[in-house]
TORFILUM-816582 format. One record per residue: x, y, z of N, C-alpha, C, CB in turn; residue in one letter. Coordinates in steps of 0.2 Angstrom, whole numbers, plus 5000, padded with zeros to 4 digits. Glycine has a CB too. Layout:
BEGIN
XYZXYZXYZXYZa
...
END
This chain:
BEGIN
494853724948495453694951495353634956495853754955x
494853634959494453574964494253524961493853594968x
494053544953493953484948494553434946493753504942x
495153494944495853474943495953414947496353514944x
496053444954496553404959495953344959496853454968x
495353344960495153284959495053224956494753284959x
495353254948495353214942496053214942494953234935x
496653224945497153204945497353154948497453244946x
497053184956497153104960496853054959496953104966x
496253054957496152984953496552954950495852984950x
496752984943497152964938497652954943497353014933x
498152974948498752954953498452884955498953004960x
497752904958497752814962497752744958497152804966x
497252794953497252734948498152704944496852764941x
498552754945498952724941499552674945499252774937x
499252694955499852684959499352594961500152764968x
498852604959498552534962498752494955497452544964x
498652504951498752464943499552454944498552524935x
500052494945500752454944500952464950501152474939x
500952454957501352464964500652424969501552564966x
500152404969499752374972500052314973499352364969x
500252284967500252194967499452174965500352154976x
499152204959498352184959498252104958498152214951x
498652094955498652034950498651984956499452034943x
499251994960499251934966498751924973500051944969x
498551984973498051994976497151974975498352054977x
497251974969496751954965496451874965496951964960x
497251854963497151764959497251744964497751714952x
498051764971498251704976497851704983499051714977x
497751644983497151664991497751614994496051634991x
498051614997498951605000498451565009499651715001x
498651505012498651505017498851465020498251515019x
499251475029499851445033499451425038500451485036x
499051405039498651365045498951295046497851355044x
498951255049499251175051498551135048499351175060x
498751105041498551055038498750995042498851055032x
498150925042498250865042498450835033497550825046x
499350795037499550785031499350705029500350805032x
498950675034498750615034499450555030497850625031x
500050585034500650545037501050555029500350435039x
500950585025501350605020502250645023500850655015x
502650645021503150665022503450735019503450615022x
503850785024503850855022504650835020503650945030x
504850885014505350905014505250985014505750865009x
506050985014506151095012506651085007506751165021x
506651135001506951154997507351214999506651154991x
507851234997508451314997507851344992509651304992x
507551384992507251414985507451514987506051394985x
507551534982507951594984508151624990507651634981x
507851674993508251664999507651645004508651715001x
507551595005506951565009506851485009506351595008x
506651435007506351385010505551405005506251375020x
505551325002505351274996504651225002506151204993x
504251225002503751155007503651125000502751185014x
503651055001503551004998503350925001503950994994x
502950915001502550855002502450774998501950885000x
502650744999502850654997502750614999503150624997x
502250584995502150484998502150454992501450455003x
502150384995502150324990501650304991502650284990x
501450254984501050234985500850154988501050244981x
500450124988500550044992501049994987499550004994x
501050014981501449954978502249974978501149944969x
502250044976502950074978503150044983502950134980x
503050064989503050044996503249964997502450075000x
503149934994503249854994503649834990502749804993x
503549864985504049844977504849884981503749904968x
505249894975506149944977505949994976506949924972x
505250024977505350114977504750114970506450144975x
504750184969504350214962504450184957504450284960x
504050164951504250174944504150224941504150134940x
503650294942503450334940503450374946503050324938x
503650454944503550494949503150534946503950534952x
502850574952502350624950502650704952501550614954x
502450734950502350804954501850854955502850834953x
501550864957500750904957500950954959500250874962x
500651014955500551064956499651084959500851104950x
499451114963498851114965498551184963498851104971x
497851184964497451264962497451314968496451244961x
496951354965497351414973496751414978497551524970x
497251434982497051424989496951334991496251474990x
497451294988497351234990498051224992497051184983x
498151154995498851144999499251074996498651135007x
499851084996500050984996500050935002500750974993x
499950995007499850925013499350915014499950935020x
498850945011497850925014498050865006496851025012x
498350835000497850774998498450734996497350784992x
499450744996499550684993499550624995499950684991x
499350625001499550545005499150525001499350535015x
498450554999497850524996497950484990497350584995x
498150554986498350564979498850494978498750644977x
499350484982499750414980499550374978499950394985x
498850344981498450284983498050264974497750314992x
497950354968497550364966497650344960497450424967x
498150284959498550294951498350214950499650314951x
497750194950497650124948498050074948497650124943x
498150054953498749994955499449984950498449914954x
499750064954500450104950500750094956500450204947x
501450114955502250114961502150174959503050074960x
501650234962502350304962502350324967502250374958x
502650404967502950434973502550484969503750434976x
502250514973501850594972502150644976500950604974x
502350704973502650764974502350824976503050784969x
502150834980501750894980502050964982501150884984x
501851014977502151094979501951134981502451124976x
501851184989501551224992501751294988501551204999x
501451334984501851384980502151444985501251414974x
502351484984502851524991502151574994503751594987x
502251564999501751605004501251555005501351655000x
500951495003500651435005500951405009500551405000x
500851375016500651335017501751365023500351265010x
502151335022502651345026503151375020502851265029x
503051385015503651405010503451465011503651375002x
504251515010503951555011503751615005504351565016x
503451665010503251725006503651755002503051775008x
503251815001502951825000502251794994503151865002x
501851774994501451754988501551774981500751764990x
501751794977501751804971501751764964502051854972x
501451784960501351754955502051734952500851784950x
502351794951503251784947503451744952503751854946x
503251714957504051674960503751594960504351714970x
503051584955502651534957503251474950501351544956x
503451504946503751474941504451434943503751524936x
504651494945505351474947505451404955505551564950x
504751424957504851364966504751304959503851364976x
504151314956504051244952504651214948503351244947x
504951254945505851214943506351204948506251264939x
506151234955506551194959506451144962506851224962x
505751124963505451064965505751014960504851064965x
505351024952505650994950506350984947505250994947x
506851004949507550984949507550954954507951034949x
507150944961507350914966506950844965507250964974x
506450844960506050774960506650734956505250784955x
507050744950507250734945507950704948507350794941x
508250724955508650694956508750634960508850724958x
508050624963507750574967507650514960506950594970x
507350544956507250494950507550464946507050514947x
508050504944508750474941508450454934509250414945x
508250404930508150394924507350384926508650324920x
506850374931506250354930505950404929505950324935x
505450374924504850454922504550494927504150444917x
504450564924504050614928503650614924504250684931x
502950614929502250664924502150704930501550624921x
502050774927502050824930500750814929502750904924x
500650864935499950844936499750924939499850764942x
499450954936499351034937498351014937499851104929x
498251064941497451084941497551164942497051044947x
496951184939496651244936497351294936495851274942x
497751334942498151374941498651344941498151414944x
498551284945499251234945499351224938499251144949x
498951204931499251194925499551224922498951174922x
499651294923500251344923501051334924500151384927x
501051314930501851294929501851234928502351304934x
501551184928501651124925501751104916501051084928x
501251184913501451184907502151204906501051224904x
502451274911502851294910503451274911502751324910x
503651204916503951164919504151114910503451134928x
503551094909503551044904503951074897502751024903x
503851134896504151174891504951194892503651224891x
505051194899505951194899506151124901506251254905x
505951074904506151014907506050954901505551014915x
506350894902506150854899505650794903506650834896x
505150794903504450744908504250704903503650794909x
503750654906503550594902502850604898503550534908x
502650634902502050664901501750734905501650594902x
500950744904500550784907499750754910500550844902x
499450804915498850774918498450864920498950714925x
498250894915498050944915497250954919498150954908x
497150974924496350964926496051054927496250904937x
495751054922495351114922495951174920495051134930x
496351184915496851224916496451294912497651194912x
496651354916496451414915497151464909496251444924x
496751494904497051554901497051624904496751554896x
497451634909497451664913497351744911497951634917x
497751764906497751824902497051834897498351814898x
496851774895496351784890495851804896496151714885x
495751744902495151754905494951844907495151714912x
495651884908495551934912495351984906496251954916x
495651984901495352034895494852014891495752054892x
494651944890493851944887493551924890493651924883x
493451924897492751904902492851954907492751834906x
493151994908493152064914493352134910493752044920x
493552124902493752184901493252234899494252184897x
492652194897492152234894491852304898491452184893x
491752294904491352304910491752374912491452244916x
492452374910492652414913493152464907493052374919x
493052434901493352474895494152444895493252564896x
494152394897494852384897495452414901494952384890x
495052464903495452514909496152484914494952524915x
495552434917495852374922496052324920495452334926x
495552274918495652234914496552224910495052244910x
496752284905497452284900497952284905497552354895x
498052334910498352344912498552264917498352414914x
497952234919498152204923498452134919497752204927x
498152104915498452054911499052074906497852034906x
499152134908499952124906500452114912500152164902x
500252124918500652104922500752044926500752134925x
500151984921500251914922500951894919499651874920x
501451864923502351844920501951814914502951774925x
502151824910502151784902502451704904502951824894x
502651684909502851634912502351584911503051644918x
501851624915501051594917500551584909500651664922x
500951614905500351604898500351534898500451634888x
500051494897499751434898499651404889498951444902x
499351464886499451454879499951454875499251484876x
500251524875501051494872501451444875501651544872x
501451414881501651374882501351304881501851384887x
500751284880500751234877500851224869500151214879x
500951284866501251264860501951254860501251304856x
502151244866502951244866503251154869503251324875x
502451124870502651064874502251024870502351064883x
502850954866502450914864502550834867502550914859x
502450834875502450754876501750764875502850714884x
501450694877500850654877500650694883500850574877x
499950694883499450744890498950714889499350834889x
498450744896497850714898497650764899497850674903x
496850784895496650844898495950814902496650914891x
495850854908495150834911494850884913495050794917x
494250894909493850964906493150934911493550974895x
493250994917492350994920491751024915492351044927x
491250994913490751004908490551064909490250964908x
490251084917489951134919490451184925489351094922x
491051194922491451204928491551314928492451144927x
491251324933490751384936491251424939490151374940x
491851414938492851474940492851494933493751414943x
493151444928493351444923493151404918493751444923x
492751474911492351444906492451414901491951474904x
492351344902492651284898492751314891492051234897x
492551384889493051414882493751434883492751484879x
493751464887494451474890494951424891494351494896x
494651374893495051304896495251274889494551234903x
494651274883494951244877495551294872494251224873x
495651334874496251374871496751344873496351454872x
497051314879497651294880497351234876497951294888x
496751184877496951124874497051134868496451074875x
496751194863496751194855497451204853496051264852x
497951224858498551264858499251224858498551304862x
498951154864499451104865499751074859499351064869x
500351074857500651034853500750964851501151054855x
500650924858500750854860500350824858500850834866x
500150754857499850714857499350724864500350664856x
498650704863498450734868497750684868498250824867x
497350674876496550634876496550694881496350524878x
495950704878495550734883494750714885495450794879x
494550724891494250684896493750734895494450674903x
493050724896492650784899492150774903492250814896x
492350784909491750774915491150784913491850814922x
490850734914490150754912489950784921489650674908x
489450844917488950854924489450904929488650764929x
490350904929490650914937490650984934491450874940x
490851024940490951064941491751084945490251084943x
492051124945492551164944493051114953492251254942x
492751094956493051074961492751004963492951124966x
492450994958491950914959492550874959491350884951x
492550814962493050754963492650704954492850714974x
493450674953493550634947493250584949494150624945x
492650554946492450484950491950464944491950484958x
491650394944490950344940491650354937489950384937x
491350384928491350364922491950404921490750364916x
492050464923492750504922493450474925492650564925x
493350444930493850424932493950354929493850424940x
493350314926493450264922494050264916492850264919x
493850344914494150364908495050384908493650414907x
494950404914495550444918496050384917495350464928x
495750334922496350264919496450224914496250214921x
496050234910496150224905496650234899495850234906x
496650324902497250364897497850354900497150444895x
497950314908498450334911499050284907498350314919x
498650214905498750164903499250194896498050114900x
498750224892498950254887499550294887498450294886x
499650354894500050394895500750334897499750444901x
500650324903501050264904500950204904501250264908x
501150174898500950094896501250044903501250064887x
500950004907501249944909501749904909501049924910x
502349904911502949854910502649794905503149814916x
502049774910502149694906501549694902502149614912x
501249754898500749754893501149764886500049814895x
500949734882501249744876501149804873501149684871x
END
């Protein structure tokens, strides 16, 4: 009987930590509200269900002298990263472009509020971008996601109409959890838990759902997520696509030398210049 009730409770905990835990968000989101230097970028607040949207905006120097953007952005960032720690930066980053960069702190990040969870990371990113879209009026959006950011920027790109994509490191967030963790554990953990990533977040069906023109930038050596993994969403996108590959970086390495050479390159490509034929 002592055996029983041991192998029962187990089985209970196991089953109350697998679906009443929050594994999944507790796992991927590393969420944090400390006071970022926004190095002079401007906050707005979105209504986002019943709480407050933080978003982050600047322009760039040609913007800022010209009548405003010809291009907007909107960035989604990786986890445990902010939009007040880089867009002032990011503005400056577009090769003697007029945009306005958007940045979105996902809920629980940064001032927006909680609670952190993965299902509500889809939804803030459509309401951002409905609030970019009205700033914009007819000028293009490219939507710009890194590693978990490329998730809703895929899945933003798949309900929305955008000009393009700028995909940096995008993770298969379902695949990673059941063929790189499920061996170990017989799939125990591993099943249950990849299915309770939102189908929102599949990265892969949704890049078969999105065909504008995209930018993919693949770290060579990037030690989060293994560059097999990152090529299912690229083998999967629909769109017209260049893909970049960092040589040498690793998974949080900054875009620079020959990559960023390349980076401008395709921006050209992505968005051709007014006065280039």
């Amino acid at each position: 009987m002592r055996r029983l009730l041991i192998v029962v409770g187990a089985i209970s905990f196991y089953i109350v930590s697998i679906l009443f835990a929050h594994l999944p968000d507790r796992l991927i989101l590393f969420p944090t509200t400390g006071p970022v230097d926004s190095h002079g970028a401007a906050r707005k607040i979105l209504p986002f269900q019943t709480g407050e949207l933080e978003v982050w905006t600047a322009r760039s120097r040609l913007a800022r002298q010209n009548d405003g953007p010809e291009v907007y952005v909107l960035r989604f960032y990786g986890n445990a990263d902010r939009a007040d720690r880089w867009v002032a930066a990011e503005a400056e980053a577009w090769n003697e472009r007029a945009v306005e960069v958007w940045g979105m702190n996902y809920p629980g990040f940064g001032r927006s509020t909680g609670p952190a969870r993965l299902n509500r990371i889809t939804p803030a990113a459509l309401t951002a971008f409905d609030a970019v879209r009205s700033d914009a009026r007819d000028r293009p959006i490219v939507l710009f996601g890194a590693s978990i950011g490329s998730a809703p920027a895929l899945y933003v790109a798949a309900h929305r109409s955008v000009a393009g994509l700028i995909l940096h490191n995008p993770p298969a967030v379902r695949q990673i959890i059941l063929r790189q963790f499920g061996w170990w554990n017989l799939w125990l953990v591993a099943g249950p838990l990849a299915a309770q990533i939102p189908r929102e977040l599949d990265s892969v069906a949704n890049a078969r759902a999105v065909h504008v023109p995209a930018i993919f930038l693949l770290a060579e050596r990037d030690e989060i997520i293994a560059p097999r993994f990152q090529q299912l969403v690229v083998d999967a996108y629909a769109g017209e696509k260049r893909v970049i590959h960092l040589r040498g970086a690793q998974h949080n390495s900054p875009i620079e030398g020959a990559g960023l050479s390349d980076l401008y390159n395709a921006l050209d490509w992505l968005l051709p210049r007014k006065n280039s034929r």
